[in-house]
N, C-alpha and C positions, 0 to 999 in steps of 0.2 A: 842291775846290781843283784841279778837273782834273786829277787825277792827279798833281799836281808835287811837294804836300808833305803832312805828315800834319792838317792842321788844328786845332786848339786844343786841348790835352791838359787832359782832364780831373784838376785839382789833388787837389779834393776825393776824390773818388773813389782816385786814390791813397795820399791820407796816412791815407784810411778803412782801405785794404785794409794799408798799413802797421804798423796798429793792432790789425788781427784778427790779422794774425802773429806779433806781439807778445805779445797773449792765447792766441795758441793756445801760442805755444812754455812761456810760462809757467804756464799749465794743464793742458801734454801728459804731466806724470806723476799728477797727480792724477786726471786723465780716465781714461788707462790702467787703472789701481789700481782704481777704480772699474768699468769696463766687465771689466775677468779677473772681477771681487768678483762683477757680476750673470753673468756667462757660467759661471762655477764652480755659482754656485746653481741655475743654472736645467740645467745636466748634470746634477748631481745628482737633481735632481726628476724629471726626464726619466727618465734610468736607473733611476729607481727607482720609477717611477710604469709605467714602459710597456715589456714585455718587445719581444725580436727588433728591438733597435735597431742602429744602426750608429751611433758618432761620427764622422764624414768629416774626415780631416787629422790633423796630431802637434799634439796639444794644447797642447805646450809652445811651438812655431814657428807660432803663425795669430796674425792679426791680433787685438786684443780689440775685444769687442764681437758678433764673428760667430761662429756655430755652426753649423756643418752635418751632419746625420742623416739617416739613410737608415731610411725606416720599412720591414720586409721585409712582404713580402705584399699592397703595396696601391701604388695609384698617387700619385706624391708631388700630380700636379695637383688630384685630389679632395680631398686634404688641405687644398691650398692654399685652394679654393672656399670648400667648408665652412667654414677659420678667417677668411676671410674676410667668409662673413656673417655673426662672431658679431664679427666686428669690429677682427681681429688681419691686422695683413699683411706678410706672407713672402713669400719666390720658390721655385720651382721651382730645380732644378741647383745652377749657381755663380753668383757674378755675370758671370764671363767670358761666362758662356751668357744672362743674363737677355733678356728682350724674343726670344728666338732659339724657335723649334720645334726646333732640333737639339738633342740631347741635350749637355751639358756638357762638352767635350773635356778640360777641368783634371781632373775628376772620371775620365774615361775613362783619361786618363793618371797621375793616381793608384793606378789597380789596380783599381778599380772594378768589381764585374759589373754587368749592362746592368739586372736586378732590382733593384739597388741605387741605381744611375742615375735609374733610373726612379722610385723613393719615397723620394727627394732634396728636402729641404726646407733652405732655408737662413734660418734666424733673426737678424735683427741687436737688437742694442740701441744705445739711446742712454743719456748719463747723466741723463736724466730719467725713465729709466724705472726703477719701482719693484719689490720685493722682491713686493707686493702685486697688479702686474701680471703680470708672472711666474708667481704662482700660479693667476690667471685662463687665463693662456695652458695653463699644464699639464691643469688641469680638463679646459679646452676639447679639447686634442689627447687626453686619456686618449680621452673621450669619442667622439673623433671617429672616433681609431682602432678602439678596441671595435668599433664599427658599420660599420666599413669593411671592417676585415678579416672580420667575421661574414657581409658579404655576398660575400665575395672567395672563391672555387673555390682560391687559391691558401694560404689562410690556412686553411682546414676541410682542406685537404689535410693541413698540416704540424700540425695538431690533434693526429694521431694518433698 
């Protein structure tokens, strides 16, 4: 239109996106409820499955659905590889940091040490994910970690 007006407003496309607002506000406490119920289980597993963790953030004040752990002794990117070929996919840092090679500045300013930073994994869920995926994923990171840290000069160090 030359620059003079905004051209034909798309109807449809609005009263679609009127409707997802709709569904989300009316689904946002059950979605909630559900994403603490999988993030609660899958800490637990964690903590109890894989020693020399960190929980990253106040549990009670984080979003649901996300977790963030600091594995000590190893680098969180080999984590990330590895759960990734088995078919699980995480990020490195924070999201503030994702897609970034700089280290996580949220996490730095959290109190973080740079070890910690460094074997920073951040886990999301959605509410389709299962009780039974979950336990996949844990296997997976037991697994992953054992052998990471077994090869890590930093990990046989703190053995002793």
């Amino acid at each position: 239109e030359r620059n003079k007006r905004g051209g034909t407003t798309n109807v449809p496309a609005i009263v679609g996106f009127g409707k997802a607002i709709e569904n989300t506000k009316r689904d946002l406490k059950m979605v909630n409820k559900r994403l603490i119920e999988l993030t609660n289980y899958f800490i637990k597993k964690v903590e109890y499955e894989i020693p020399n963790i960190k929980i990253n953030g106040n549990l009670a004040q984080k979003a649901p659905g996300i977790v963030n752990i600091s594995f000590k002794y190893i680098e969180g990117e080999s984590i990330l590889i590895k759960l990734d070929l088995n078919g699980v996919a995480v990020s490195t840092g924070s999201a503030c940091a994702s897609g970034s090679l700089a280290k996580s500045h949220v996490l730095k300013a959290m109190g973080l040490k740079h070890e910690d930073i460094n074997g920073a994994i951040r886990f999301s869920f959605g509410v389709d994910v299962s009780k039974d995926d979950i336990d996949y994923v844990v296997r997976k990171l037991v697994d992953i970690v054992e052998e990471l840290r077994s090869m890590s000069p930093l990990g046989k160090k703190n053995k002793k």
